[in-house]
PDB file of N, CA, C and O in Angstrom, chain B, residues numbered from 101:
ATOM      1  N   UNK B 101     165.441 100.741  61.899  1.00  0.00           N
ATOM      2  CA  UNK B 101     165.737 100.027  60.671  1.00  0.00           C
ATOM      3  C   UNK B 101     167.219 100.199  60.368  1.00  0.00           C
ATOM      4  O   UNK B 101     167.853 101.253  60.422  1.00  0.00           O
ATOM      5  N   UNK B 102     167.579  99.227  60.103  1.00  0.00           N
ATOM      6  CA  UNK B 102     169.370  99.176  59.444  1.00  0.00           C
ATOM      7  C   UNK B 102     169.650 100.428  58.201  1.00  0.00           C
ATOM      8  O   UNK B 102     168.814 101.284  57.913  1.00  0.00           O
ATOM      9  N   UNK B 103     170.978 100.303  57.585  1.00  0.00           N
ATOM     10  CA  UNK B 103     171.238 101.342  57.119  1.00  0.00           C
ATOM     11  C   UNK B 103     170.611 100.350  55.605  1.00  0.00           C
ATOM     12  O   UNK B 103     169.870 100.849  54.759  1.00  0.00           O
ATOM     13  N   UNK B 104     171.000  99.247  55.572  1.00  0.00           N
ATOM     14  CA  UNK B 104     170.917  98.687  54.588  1.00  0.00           C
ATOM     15  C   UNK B 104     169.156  98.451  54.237  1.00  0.00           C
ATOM     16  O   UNK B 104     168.759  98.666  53.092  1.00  0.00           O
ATOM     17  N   UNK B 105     168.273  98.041  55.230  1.00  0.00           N
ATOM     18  CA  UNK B 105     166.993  98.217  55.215  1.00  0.00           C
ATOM     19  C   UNK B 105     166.736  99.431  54.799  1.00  0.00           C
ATOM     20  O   UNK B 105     165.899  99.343  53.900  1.00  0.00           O
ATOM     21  N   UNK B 106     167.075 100.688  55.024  1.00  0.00           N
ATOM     22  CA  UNK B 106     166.641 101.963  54.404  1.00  0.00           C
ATOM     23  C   UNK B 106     167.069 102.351  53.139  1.00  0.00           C
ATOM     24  O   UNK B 106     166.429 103.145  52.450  1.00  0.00           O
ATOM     25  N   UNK B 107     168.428 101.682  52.693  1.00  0.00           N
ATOM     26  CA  UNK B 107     168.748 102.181  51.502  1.00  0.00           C
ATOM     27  C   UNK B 107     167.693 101.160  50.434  1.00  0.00           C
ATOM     28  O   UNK B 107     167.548 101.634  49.307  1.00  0.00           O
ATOM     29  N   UNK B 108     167.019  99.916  50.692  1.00  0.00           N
ATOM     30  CA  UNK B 108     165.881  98.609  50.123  1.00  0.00           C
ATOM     31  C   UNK B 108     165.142  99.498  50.173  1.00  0.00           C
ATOM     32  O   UNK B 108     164.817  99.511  48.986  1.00  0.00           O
ATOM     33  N   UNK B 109     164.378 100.594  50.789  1.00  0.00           N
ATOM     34  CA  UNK B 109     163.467 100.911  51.058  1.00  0.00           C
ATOM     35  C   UNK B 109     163.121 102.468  49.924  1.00  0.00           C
ATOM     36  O   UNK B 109     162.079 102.899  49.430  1.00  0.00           O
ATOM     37  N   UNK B 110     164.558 102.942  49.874  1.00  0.00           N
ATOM     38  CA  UNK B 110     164.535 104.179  49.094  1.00  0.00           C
ATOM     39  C   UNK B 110     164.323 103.837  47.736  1.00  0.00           C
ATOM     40  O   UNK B 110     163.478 104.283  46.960  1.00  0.00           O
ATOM     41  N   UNK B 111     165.450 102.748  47.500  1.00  0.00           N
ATOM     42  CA  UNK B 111     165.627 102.269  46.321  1.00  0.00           C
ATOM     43  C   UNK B 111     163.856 101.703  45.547  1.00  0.00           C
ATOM     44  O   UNK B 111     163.430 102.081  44.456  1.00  0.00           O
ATOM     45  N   UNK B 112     163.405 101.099  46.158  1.00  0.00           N
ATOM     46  CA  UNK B 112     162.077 100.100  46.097  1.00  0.00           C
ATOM     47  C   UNK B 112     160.909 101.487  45.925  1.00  0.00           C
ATOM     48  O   UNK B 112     160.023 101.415  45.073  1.00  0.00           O
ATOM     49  N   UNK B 113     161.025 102.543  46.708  1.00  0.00           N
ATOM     50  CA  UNK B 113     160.415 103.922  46.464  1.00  0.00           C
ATOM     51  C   UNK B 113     160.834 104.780  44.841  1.00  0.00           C
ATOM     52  O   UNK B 113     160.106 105.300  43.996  1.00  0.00           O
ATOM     53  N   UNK B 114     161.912 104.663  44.906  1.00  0.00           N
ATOM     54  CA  UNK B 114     162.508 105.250  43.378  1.00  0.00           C
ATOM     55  C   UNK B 114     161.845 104.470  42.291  1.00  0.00           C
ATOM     56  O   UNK B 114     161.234 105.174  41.486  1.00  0.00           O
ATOM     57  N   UNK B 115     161.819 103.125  42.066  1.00  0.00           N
ATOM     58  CA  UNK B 115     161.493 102.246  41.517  1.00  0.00           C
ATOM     59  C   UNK B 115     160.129 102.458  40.996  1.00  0.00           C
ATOM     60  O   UNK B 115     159.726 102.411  39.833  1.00  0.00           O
ATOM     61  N   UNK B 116     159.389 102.742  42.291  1.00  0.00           N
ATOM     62  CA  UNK B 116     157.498 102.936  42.385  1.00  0.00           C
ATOM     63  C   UNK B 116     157.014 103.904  41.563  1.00  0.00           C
ATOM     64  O   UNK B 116     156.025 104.057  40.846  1.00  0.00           O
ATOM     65  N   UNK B 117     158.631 104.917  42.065  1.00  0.00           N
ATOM     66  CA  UNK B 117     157.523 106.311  41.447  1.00  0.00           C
ATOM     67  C   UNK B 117     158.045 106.552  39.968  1.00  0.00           C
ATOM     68  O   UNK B 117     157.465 107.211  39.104  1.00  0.00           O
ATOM     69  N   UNK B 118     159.173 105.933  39.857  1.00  0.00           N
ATOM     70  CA  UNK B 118     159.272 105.657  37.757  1.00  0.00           C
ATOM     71  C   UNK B 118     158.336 104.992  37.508  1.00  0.00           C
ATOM     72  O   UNK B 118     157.607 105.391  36.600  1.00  0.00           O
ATOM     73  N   UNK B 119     158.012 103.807  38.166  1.00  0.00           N
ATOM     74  CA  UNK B 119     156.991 102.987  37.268  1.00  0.00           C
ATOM     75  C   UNK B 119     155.322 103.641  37.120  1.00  0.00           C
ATOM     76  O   UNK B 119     154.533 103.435  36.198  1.00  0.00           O
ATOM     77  N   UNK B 120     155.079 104.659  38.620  1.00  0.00           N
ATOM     78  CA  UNK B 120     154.048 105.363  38.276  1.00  0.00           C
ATOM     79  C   UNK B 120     153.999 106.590  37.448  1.00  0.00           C
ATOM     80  O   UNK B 120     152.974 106.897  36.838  1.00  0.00           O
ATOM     81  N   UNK B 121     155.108 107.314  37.411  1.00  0.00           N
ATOM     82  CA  UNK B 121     155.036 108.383  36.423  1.00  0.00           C
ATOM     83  C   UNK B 121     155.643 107.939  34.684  1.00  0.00           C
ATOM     84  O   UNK B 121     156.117 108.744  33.882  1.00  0.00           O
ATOM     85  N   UNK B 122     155.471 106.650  34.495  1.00  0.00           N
ATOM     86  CA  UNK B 122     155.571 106.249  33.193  1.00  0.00           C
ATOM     87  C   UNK B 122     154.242 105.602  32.822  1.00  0.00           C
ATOM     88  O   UNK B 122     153.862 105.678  31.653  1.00  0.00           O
ATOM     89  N   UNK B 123     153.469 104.934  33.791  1.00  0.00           N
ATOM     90  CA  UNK B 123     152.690 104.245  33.644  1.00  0.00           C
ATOM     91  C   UNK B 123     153.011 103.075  33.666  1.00  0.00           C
ATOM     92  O   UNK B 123     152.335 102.328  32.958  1.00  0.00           O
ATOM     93  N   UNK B 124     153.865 102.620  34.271  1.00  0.00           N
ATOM     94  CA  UNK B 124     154.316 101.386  34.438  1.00  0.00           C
ATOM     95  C   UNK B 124     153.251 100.561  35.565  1.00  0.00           C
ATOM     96  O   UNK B 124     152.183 100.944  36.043  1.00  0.00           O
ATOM     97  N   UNK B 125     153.996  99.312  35.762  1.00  0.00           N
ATOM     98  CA  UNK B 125     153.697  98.421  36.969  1.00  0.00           C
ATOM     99  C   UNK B 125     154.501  97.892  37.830  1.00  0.00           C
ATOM    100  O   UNK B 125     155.375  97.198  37.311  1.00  0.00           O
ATOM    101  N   UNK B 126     154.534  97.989  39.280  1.00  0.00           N
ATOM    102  CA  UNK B 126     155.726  97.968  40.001  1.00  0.00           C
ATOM    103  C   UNK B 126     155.651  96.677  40.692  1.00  0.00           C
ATOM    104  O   UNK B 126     154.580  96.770  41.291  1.00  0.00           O
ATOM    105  N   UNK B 127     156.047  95.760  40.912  1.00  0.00           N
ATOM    106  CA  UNK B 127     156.095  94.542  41.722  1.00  0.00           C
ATOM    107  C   UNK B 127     156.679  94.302  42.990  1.00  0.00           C
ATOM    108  O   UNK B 127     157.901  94.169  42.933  1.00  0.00           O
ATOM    109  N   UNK B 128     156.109  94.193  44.267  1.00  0.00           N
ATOM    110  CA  UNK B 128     157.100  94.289  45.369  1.00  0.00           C
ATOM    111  C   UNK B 128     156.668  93.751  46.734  1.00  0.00           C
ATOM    112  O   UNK B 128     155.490  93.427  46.885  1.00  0.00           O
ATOM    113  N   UNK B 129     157.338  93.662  47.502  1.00  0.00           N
ATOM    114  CA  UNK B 129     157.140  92.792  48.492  1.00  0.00           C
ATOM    115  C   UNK B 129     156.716  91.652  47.582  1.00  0.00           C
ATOM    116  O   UNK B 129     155.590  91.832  47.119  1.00  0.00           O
ATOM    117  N   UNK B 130     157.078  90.967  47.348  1.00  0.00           N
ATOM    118  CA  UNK B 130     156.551  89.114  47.225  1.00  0.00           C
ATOM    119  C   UNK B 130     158.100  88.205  46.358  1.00  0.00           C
ATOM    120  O   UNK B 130     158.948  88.519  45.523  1.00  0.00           O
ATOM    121  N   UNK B 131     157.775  87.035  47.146  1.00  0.00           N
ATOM    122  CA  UNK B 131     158.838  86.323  46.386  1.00  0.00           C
ATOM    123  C   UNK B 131     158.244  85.257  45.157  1.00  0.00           C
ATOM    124  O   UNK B 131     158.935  84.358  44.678  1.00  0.00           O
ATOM    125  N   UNK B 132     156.832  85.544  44.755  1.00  0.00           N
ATOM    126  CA  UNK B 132     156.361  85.086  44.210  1.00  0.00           C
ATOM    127  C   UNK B 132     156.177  85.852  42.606  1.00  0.00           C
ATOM    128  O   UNK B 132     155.201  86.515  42.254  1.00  0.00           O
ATOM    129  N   UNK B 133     157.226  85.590  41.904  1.00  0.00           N
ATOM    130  CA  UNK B 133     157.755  85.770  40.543  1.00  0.00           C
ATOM    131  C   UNK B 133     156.905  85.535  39.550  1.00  0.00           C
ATOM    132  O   UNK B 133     156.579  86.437  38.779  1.00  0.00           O
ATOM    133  N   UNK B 134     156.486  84.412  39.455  1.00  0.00           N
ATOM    134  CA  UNK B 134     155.000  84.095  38.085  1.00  0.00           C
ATOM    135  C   UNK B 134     154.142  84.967  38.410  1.00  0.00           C
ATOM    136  O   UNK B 134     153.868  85.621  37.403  1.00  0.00           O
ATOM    137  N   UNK B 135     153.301  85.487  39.728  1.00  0.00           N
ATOM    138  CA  UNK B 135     152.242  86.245  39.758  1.00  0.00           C
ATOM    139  C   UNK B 135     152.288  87.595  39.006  1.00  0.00           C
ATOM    140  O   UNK B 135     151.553  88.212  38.235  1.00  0.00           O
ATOM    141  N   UNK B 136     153.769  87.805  39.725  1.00  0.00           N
ATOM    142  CA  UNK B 136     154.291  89.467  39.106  1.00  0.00           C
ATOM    143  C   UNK B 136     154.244  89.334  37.752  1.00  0.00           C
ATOM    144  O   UNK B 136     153.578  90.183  37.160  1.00  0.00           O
ATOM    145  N   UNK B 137     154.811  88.437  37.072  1.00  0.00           N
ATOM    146  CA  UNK B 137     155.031  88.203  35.816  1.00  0.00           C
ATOM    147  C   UNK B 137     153.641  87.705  35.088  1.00  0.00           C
ATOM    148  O   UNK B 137     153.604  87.696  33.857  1.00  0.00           O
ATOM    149  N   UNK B 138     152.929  87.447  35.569  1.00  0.00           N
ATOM    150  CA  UNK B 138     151.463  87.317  34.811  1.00  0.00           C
ATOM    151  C   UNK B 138     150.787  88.570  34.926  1.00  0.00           C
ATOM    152  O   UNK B 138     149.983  88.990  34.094  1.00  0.00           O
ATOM    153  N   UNK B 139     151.238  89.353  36.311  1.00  0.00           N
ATOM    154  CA  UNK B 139     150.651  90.639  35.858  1.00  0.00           C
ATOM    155  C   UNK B 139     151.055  91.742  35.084  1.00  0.00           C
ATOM    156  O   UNK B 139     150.412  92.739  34.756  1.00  0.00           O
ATOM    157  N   UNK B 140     152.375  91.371  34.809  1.00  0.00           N
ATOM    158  CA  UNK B 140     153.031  92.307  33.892  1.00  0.00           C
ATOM    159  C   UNK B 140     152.404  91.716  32.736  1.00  0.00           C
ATOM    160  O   UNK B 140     151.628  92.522  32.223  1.00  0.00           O
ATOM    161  N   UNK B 141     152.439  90.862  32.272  1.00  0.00           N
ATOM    162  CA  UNK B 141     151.802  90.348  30.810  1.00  0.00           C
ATOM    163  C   UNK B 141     150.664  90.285  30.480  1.00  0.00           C
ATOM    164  O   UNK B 141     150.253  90.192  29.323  1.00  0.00           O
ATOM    165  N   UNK B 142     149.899  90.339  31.669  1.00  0.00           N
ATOM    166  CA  UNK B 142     148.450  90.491  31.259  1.00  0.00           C
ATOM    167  C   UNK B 142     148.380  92.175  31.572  1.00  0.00           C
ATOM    168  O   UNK B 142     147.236  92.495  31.251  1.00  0.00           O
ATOM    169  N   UNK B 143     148.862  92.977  31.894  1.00  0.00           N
ATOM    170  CA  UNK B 143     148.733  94.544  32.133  1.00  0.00           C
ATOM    171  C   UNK B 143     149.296  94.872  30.194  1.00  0.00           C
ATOM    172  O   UNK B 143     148.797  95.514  29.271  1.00  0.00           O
ATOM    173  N   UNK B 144     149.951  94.428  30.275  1.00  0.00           N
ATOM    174  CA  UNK B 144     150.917  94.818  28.296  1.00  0.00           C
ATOM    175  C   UNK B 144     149.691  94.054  27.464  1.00  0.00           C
ATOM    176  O   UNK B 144     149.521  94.437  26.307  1.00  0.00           O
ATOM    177  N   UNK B 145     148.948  93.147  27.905  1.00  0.00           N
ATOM    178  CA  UNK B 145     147.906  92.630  26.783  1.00  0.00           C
ATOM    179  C   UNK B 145     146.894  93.113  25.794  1.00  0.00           C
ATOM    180  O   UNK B 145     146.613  92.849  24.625  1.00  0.00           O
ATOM    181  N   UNK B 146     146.394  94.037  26.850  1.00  0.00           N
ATOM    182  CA  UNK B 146     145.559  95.472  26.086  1.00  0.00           C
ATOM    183  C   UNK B 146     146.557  96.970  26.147  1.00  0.00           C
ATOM    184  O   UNK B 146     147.553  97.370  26.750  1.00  0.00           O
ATOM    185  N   UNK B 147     145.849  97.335  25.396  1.00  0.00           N
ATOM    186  CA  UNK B 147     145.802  98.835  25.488  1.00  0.00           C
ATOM    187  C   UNK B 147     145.679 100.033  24.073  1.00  0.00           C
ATOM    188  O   UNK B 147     145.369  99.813  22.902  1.00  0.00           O
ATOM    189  N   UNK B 148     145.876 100.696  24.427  1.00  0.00           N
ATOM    190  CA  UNK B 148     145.428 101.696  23.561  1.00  0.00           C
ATOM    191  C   UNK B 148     146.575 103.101  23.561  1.00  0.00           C
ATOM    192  O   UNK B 148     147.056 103.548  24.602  1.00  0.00           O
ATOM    193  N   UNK B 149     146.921 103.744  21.959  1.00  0.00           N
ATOM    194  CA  UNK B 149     147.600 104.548  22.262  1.00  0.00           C
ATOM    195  C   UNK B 149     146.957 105.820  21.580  1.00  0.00           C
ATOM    196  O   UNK B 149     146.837 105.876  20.356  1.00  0.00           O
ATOM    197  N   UNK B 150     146.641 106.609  22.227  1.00  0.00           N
ATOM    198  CA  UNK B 150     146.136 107.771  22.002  1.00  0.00           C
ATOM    199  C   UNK B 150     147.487 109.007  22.075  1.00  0.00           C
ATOM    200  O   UNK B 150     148.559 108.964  22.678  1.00  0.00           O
ATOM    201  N   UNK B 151     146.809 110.200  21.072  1.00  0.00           N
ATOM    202  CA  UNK B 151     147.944 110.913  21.006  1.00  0.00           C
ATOM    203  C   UNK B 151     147.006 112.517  20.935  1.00  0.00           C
ATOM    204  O   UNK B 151     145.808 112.653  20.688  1.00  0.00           O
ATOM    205  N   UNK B 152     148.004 113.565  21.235  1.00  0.00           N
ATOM    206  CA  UNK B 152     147.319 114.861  20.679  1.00  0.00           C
ATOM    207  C   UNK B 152     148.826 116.227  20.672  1.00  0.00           C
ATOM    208  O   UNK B 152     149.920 116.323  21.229  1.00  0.00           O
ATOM    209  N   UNK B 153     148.062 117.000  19.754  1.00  0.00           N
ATOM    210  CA  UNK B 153     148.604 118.252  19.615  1.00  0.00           C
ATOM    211  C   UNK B 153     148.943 119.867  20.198  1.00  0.00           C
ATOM    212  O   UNK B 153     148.755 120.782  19.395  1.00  0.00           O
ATOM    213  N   UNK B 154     149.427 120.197  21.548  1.00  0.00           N
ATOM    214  CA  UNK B 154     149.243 121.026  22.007  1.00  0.00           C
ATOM    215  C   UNK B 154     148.601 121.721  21.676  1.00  0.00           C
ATOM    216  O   UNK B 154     148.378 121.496  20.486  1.00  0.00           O
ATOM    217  N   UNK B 155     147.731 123.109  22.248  1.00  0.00           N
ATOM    218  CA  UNK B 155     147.553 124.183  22.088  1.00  0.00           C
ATOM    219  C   UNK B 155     148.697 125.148  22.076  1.00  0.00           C
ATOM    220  O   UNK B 155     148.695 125.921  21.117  1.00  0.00           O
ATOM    221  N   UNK B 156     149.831 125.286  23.078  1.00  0.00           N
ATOM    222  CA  UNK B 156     150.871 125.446  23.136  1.00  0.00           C
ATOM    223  C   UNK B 156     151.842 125.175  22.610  1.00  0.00           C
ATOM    224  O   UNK B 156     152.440 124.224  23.113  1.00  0.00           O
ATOM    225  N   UNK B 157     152.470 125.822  21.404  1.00  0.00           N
ATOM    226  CA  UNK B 157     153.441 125.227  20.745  1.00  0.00           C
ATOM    227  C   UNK B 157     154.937 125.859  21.225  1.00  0.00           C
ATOM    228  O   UNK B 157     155.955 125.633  20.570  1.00  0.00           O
ATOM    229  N   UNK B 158     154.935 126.548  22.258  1.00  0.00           N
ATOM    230  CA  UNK B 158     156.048 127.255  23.043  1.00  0.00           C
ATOM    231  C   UNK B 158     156.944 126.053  23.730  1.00  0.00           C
ATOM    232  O   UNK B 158     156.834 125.588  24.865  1.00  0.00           O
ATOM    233  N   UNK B 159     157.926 125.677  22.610  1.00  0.00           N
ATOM    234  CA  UNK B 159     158.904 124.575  23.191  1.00  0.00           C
ATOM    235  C   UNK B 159     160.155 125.075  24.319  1.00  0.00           C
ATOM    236  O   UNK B 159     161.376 125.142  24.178  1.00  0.00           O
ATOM    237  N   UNK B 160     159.110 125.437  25.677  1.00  0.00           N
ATOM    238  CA  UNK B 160     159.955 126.212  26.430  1.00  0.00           C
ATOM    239  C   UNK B 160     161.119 125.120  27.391  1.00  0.00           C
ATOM    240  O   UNK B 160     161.941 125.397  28.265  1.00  0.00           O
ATOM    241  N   UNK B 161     160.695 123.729  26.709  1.00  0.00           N
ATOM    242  CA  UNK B 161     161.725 123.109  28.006  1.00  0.00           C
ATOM    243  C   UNK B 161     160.980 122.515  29.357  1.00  0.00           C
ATOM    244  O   UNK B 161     161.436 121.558  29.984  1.00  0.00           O
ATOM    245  N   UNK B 162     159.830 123.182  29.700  1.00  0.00           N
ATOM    246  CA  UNK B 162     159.113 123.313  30.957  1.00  0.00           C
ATOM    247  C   UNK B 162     158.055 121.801  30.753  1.00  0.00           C
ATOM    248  O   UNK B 162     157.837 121.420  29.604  1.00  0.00           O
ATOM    249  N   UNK B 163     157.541 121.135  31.779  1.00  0.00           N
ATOM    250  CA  UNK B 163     157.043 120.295  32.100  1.00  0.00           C
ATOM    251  C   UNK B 163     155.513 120.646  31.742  1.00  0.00           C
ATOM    252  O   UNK B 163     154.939 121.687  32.063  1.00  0.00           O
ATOM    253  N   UNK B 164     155.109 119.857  31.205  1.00  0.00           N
ATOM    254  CA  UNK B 164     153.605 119.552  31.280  1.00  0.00           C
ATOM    255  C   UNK B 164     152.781 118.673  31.571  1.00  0.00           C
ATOM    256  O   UNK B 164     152.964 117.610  30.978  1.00  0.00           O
ATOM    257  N   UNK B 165     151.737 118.720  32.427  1.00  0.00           N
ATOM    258  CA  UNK B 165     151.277 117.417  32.680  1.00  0.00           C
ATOM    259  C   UNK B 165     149.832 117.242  31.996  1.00  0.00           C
ATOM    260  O   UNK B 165     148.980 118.062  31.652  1.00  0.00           O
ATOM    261  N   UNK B 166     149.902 115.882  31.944  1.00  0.00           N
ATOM    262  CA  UNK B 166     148.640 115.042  31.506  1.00  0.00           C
ATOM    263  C   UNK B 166     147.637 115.008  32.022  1.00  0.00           C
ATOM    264  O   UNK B 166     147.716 115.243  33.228  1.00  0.00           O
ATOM    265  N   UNK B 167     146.523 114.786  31.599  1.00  0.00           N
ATOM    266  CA  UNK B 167     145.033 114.300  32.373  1.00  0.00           C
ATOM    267  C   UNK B 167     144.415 113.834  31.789  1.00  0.00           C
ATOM    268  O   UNK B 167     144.099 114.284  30.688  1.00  0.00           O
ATOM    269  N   UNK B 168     144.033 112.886  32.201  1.00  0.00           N
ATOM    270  CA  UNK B 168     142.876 111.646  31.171  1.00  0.00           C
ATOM    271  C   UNK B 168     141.801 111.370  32.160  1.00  0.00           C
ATOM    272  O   UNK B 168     142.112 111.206  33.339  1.00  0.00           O
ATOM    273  N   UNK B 169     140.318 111.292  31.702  1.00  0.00           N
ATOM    274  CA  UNK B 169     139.230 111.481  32.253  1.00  0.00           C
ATOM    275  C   UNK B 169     138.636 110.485  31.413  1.00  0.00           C
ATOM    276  O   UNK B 169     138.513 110.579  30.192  1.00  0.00           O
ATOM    277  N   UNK B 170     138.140 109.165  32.398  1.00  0.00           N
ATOM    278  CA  UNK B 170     136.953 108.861  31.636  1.00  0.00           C
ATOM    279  C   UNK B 170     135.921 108.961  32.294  1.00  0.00           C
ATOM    280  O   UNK B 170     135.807 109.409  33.434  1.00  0.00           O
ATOM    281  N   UNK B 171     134.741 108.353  31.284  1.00  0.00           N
ATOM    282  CA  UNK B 171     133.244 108.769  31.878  1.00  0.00           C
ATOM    283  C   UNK B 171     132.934 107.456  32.687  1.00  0.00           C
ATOM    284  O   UNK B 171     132.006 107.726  33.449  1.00  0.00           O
ATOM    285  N   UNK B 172     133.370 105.994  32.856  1.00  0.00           N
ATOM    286  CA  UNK B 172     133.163 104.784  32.967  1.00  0.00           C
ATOM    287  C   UNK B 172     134.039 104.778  34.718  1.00  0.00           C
ATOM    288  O   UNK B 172     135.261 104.832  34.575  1.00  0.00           O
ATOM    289  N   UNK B 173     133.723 104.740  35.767  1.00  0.00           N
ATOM    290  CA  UNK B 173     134.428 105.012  36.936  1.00  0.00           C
ATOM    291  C   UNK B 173     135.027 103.463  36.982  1.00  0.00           C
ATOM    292  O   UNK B 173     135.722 103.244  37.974  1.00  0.00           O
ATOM    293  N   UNK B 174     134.868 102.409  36.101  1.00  0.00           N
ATOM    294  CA  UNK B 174     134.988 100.883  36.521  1.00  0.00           C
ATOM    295  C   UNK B 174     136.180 100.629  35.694  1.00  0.00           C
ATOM    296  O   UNK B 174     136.842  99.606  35.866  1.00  0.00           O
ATOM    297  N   UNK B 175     136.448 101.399  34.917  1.00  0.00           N
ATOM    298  CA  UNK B 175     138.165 101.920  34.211  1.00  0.00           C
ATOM    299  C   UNK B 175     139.230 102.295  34.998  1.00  0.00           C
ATOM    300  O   UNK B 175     139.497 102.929  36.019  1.00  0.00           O
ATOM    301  N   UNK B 176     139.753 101.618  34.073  1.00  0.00           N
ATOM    302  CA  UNK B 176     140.967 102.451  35.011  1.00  0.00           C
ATOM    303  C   UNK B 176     142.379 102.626  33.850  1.00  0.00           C
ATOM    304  O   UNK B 176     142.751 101.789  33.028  1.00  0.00           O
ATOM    305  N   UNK B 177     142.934 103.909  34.104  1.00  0.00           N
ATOM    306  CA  UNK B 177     144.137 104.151  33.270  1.00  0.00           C
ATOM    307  C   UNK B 177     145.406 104.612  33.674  1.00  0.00           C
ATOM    308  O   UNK B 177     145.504 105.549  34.467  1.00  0.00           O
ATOM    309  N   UNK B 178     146.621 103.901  33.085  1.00  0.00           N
ATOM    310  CA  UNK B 178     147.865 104.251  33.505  1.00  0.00           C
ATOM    311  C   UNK B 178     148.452 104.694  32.342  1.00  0.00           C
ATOM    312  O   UNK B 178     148.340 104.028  31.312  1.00  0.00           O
ATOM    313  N   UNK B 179     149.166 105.905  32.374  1.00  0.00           N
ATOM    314  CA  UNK B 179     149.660 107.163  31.224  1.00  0.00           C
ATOM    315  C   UNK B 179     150.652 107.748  32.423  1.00  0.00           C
ATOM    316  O   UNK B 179     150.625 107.808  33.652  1.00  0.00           O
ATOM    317  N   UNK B 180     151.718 108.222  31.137  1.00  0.00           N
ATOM    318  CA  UNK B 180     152.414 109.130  31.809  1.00  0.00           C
ATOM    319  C   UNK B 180     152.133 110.073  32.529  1.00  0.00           C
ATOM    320  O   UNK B 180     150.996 110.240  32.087  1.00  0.00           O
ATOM    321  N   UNK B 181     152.273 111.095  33.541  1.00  0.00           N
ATOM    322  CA  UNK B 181     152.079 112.121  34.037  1.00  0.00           C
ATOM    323  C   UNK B 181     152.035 113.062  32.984  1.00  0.00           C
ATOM    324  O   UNK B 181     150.955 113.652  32.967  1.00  0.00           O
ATOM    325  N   UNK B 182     152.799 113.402  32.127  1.00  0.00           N
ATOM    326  CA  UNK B 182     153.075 114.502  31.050  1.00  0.00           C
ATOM    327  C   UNK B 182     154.783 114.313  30.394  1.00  0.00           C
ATOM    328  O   UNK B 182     155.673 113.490  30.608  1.00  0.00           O
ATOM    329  N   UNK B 183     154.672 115.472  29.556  1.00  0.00           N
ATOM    330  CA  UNK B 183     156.028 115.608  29.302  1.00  0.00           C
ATOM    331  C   UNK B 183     156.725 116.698  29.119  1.00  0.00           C
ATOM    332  O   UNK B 183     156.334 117.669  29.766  1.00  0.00           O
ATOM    333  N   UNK B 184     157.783 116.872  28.331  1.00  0.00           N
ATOM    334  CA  UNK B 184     158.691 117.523  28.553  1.00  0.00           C
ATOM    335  C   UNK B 184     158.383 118.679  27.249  1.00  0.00           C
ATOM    336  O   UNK B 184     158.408 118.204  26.114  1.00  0.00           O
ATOM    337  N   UNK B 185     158.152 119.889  27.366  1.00  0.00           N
ATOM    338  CA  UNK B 185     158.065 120.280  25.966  1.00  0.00           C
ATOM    339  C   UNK B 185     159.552 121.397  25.200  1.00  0.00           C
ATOM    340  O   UNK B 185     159.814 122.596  25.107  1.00  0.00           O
ATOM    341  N   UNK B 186     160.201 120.023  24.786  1.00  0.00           N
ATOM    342  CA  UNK B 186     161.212 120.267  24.220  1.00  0.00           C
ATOM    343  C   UNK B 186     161.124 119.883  22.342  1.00  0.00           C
ATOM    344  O   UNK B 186     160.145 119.335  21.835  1.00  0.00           O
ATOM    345  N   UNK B 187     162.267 120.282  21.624  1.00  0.00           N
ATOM    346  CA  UNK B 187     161.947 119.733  20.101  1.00  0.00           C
ATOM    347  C   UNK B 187     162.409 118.663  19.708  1.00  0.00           C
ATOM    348  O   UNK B 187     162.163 118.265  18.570  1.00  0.00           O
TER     349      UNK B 187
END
């Protein structure tokens, strides 16, 4: 692969894994623009924002991660990984 094919390739990887550790949606490989764009708009159409309160109130700076469990296996959910516990 070219130098320039690998740097498309890193870049397009960086891209993936912000949009998965935000909960985003990533669009790629296709030159087909409306599809992406109907799935971005129909992905933003619903949703739900749920929130909660540590047990941990030690604002050490250090990373925490998330976990969301449902009981319905025909669900499906995109959430951040966690965050940052700073003030």
């Amino acid at each position: 692969m070219s130098y320039t094919g690998d740097m498309s390739r890193e870049a397009g990887d960086a891209l993936a894994e912000i949009a998965e550790a935000t909960g985003g949606v990533f669009i790629h490989n296709t030159n087909d623009l409306l599809a992406g764009m109907r799935r971005v708009f129909a992905d933003g159409r619903d949703y739900y924002v749920l929130s909660y309160v540590s047990k941990d109130g030690n604002m050490d700076g250090k990373f925490r991660t998330i976990a969301i469990k449902l009981r319905d296996s025909k669900l499906s959910v995109r959430a951040k990984r966690g965050y940052w516990a700073t003030e």
